[in-house]
C-alpha positions in Angstrom: -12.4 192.5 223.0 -11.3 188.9 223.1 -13.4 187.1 219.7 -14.4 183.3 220.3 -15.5 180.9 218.0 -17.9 177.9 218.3 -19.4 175.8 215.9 -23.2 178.1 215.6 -21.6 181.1 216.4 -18.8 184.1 217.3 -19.2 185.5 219.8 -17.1 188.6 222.1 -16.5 189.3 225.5 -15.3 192.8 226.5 -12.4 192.8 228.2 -13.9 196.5 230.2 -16.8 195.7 231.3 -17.3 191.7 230.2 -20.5 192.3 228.1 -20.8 189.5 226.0 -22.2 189.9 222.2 -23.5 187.0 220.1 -23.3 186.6 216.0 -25.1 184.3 214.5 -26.2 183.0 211.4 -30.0 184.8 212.2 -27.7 187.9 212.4 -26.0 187.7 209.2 -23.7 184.7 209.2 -23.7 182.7 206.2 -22.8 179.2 208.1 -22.2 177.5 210.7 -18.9 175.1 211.3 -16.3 177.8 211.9 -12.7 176.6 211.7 -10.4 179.5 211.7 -10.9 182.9 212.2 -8.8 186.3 212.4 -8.9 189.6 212.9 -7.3 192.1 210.7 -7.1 195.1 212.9 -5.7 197.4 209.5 -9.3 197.3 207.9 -11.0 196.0 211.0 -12.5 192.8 209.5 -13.4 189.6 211.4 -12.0 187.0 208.8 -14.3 183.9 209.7 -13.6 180.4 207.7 -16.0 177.7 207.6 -15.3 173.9 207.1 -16.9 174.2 203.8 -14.1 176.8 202.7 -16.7 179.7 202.5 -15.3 182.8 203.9 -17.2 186.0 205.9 -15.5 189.4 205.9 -17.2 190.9 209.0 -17.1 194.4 209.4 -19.1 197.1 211.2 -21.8 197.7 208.8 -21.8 194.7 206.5 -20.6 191.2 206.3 -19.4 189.7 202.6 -19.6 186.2 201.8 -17.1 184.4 199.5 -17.4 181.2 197.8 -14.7 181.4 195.5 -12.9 178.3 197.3 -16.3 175.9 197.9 -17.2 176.4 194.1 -13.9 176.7 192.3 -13.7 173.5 190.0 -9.8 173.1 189.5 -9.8 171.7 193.1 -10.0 168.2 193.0 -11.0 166.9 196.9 -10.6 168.4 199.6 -10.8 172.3 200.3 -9.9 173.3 203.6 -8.2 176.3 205.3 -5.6 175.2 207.7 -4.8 178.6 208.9 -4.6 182.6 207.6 -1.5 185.1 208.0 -2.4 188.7 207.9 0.4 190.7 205.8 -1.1 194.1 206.0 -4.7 196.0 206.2 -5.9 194.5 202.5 -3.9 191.2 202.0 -4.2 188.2 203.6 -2.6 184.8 203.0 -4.5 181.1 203.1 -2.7 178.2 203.9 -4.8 175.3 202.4 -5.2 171.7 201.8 -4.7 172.6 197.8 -1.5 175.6 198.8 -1.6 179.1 199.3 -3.8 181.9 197.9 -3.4 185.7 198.7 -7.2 187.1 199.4 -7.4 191.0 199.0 -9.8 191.5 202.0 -10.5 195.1 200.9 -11.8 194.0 197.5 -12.8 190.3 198.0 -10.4 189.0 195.4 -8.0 186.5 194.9 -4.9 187.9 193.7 -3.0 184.4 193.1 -3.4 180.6 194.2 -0.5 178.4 193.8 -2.0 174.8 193.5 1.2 172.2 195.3 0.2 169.3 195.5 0.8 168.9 198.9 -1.2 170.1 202.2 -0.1 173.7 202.9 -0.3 174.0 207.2 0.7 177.1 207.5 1.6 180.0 205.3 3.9 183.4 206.3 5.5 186.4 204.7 9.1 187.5 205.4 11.6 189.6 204.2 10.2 189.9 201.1 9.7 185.8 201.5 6.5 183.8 200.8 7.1 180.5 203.5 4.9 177.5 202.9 5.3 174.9 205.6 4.1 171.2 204.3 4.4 168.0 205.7 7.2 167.7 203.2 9.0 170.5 204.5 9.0 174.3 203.9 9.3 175.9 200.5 9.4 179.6 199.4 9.4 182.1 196.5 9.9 186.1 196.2 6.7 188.1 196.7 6.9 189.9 193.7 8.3 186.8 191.3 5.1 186.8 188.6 4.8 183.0 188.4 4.0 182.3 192.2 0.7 179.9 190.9 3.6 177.6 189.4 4.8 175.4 192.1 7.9 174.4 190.3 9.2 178.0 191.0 9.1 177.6 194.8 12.2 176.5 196.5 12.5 173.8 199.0 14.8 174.9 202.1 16.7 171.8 203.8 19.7 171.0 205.1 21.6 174.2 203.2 19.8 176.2 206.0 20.0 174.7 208.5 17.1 172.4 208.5 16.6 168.3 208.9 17.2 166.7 206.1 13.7 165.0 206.3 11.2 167.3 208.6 7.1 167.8 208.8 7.3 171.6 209.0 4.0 172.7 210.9 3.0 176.6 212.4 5.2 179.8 211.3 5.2 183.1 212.5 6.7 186.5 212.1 7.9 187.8 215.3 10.6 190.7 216.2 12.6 190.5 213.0 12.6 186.8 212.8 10.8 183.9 210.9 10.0 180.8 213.7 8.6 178.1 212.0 7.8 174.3 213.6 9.3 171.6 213.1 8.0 168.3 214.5 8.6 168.9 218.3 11.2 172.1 217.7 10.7 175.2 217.2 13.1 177.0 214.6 14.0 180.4 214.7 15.2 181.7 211.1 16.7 185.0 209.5 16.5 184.0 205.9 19.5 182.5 205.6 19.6 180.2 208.4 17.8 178.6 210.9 18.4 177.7 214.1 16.5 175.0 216.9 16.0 177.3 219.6 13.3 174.9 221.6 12.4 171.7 222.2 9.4 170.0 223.5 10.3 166.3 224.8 8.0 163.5 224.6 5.5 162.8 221.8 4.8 166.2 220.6 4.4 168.5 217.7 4.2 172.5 217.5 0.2 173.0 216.9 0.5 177.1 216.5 2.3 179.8 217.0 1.0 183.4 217.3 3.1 187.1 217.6 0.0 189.2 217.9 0.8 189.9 221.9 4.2 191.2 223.5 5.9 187.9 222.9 5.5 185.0 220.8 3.7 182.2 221.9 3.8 178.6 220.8 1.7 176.0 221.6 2.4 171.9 221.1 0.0 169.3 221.1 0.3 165.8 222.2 0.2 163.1 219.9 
C-alpha cells in the first residue's frame, strides 16, 4: 500500500487492486493538520504527527494518542516535529524544533529528550552514532552514553571530518552501510570517520529529504 497524507485525513491506495481506504478523524483520528507520518513496518504502526506535536500510533485494532510533546511545560515556544527516523520495530527517533527524543512506539514512552537549543531538521542512528543535523551543523553522541538529554555531551563534526567549516546540515539517512547527510545544496556521504561530497545540485537549492526505504536512496532538493 502506498500511505498519503492530507491535512483531514490518511488515506491508502492499494498498489493490487487500487482500492482506496479513507481514515479520518470520525474514524478514530485524534486531529487534523498532519505533518509527518511513517511507517514502522517491525510493529506495523502508522506513526502520524500533527502540527500541534500530538502523535497517533495506528495499528490494526487500536490507535494511541500521545500528548507528551503538546503538554510538556519545559518547552518554551515552539513544538514541532521536523521529521522521524525508524531505528528498529519499538524505537523511533524525533527530530524537533526543541532536539531529539527517542519514542518507544511499543510502549508509548519517551525514553530520553535532549533539549539543544537549536532546531533539530533531521535526526539518524549510525554505527552505534546518534546524528543530529541543525542549521548550525551536525552533532552526535554514542547511543548508549547515559547523559544524551545533556547537550553539552554531543559533539559537533566540522572540518576534522571532512565537513565545511560553516554548513546548514539538513536531511540524513542510513543507506547501504553509509550515513548521507545534506548539506546546503550537497549531499555527503559519510562512514563515521569522514565524509565525502558525493553530489551536487547547482543553482539555488537545498537537499529537502532523503529516504532509503526502496532499492536505492533517493534525495530530493528544493528550490529556494
Amino acid at each position: 500500500q502506498i500511505i498519503y497524507a492530507t491535512n483531514e485525513a490518511i488515506f491508502t491506495l492499494d498498489k493490487t487492486d487500487l482500492a482506496v481506504n479513507f481514515l479520518t478523524k470520525t474514524d478514530g483520528l485524534s486531529n487534523v493538520g498532519v505533518s509527518e507520518i511513517q511507517y514502522n513496518s517491525g510493529s506495523e504502526t502508522l506513526i502520524i504527527v500533527y502540527r500541534n506535536s500530538v502523535i497517533d500510533l495506528v495499528r490494526d485494532t487500536e490507535i494511541v494518542t500521545l500528548n507528551d510533546i503538546k503538554n510538556f511545560n519545559n518547552i518554551i515556544g515552539r513544538k514541532e516535529i521536523n521529521n522521524i527516523f525508524v531505528e528498529n520495530a519499538e524505537q523511533v527517533y524525533l527530530a524537533a524544533s526543541y532536539g531529539v527524543s527517542r519514542l518507544n512506539i511499543v510502549t508509548g514512552l519517551f525514553e530520553f529528550t535532549t533539549f539543544t537549543g537549536i532546531e533539530v531538521n533531521d535526526v539518524a542512528v549510525f554505527k552505534n552514532q546518534i546524528y543530529a543535523t541543525t542549521p548550525e551543523g551536525i552533532y552526535r553522541i554514542n547511543r548508549d552514553n547515559f547523559n544524551k538529554d545533556d547537550f553539552g555531551n554531543w559533539t559537533y563534526l566540522g572540518e576534522n571530518v571532512g565537513l565545511p567549516l560553516d554548513y546548514n546540515a539538513t536531511a540524513a539517512n542510513v543507506f547501504n552501510d553509509k550515513l548521507y547527510v545534506g548539506i546546503d545544496s550537497t549531499l555527503y556521504q559519510f562512514d563515521g570517520n569522514l565524509a565525502e561530497a558525493i553530489y551536487t545540485e547547482s543553482g539555488n537549492y537545498e537537499l529537502g529529504f532523503i529516504t532509503a526505504e526502496g532499492e536505492h536512496l533517493l534525495a530530493g532538493f528544493t528550490c529556494n
